[in-house]
N, C-alpha and C positions, 0 to 999 in steps of 0.2 A: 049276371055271370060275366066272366073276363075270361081274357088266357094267360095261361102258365108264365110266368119270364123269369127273371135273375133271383128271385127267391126262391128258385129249387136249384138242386146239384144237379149238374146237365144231363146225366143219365136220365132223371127222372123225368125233367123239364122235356127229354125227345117224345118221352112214352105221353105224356099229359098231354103236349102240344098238338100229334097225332089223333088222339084220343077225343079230343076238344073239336079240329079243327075235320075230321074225316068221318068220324063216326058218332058222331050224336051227342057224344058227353056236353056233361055242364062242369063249369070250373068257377071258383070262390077262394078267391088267397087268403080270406082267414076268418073262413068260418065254422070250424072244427073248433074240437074241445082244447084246449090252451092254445088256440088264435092259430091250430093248422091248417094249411092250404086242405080242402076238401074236391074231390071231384066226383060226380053225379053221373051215374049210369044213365044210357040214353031207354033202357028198361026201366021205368019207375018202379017199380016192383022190386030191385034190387039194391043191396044200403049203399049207401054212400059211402066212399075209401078215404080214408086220408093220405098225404102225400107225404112222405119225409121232407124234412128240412136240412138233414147235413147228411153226409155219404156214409155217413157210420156203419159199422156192420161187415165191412166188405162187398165181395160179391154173390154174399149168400144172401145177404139183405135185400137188395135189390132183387135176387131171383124171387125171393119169398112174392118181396110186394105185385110182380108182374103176373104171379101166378095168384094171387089175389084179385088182381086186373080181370085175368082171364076169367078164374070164377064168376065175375058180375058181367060179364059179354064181351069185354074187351079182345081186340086182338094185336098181340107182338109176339113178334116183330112184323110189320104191317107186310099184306101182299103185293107179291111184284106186278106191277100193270104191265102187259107185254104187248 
């Protein structure tokens, strides 16, 4: 496993890098079905997400995929340490 970088659109590369780097996940720049970056819930029990590769969509896209996130345990926007 690796971490996220310039082959995602930054939006997604903040939520990955978080993701990866805070909370457990695993990350693989292309090991999904047509060579997509994949990221691995830190639940094994939970499937595996793929990650967009261009910002298509808008920003309903991006909501969809974060609420996808969230479905497999993820959390965004991360909490504030105070």
């Amino acid at each position: 496993m690796n971490t996220p970088g310039r082959e995602l659109p930054k939006d997604y590369r903040a939520v990955a890098a978080e993701l990866v780097s805070n909370q457990g996940w695993g990350y693989n720049a292309g090991s999904g079905r047509g060579g997509h970056p994949m990221l691995f819930p830190a639940v094994k029990a939970k499937s595996p997400l793929a990650v967009p590769t261009t910002p298509g969509g808008g920003t309903r896209g991006f909501k969809n995929w974060v609420s996808q996130v969230r479905q497999r345990g993820g959390i965004w926007p991360p909490r504030r340490s105070s």
